[in-house]
C-alpha positions in Angstrom: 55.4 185.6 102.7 54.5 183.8 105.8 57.1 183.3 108.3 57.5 179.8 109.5 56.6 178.7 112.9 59.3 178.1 115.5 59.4 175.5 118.3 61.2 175.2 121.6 61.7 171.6 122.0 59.3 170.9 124.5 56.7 172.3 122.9 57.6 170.5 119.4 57.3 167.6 121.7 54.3 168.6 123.5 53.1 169.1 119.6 54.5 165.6 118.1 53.1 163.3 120.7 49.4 164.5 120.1 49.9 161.7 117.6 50.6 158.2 119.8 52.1 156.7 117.3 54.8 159.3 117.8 54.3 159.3 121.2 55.4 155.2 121.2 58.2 155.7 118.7 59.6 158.0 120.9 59.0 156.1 124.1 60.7 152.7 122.5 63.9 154.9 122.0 64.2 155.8 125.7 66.6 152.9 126.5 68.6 154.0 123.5 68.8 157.8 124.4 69.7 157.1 127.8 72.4 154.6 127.1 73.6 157.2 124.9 73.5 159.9 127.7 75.2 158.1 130.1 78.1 157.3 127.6 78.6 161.7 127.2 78.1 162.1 130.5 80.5 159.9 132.1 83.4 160.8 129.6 82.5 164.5 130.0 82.9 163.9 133.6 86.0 162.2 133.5 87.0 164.8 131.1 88.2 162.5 128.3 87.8 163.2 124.4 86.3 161.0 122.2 89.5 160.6 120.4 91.1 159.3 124.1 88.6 157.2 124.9 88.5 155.2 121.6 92.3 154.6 122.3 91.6 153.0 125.6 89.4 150.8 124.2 91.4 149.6 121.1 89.0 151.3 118.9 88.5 154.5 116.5 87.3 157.7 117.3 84.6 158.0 115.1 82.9 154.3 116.7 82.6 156.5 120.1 81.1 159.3 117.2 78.6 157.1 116.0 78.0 155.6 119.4 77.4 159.2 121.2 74.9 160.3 118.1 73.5 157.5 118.3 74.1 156.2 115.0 74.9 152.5 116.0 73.8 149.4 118.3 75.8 149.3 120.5 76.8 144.9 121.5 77.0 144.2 125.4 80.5 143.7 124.5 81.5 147.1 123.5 79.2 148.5 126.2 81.5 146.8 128.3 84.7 147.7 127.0 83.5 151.8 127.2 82.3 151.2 131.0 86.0 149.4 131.4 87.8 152.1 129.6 86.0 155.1 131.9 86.4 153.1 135.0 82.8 152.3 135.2 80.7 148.9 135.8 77.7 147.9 133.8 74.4 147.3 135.1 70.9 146.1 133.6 67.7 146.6 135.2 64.3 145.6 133.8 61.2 147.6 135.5 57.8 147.8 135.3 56.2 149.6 133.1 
């Protein structure tokens, strides 16, 4: 039986984006992924569960779930309410490309 191949993630990535379409699909997720980082990184920081931080902000533990594996869309509005509940201001910047 042959054994299966296994990857370390940059070279599954390295692999994956041989095809641009991949490449692209992965690239229009960055804003995504990085809103999502920056939501786990600043709770982590402030050393706050997810359970906590959803009762700062009025909410349930498993929206900050869904939020942190990035299973939902986060509105401006709720993006707010996190940043107010960590202590934390919002900004938006749009840069070239």
């Amino acid at each position: 039986m042959k054994r299966p191949k296994y990857y370390t993630t940059e070279e599954l990535k390295k692999e994956l984006f041989k095809n641009p379409k991949a490449r692209k699909a992965y690239e229009d997720l960055q804003p995504e992924f990085a809103i999502v980082q920056a939501i786990i990184d600043a709770r982590v920081k402030k050393k706050i569960s997810q359970e906590e931080l959803a009762k700062r902000m009025g909410t349930g533990q498993a929206v900050i779930s869904r939020l942190e594996n990035a299973n939902a869309r986060p509105s401006l509005s709720l993006i707010k309410r996190l940043a107010d509940a960590l202590g934390l201001k919002v900004e938006l910047r749009l840069t070239p490309r």
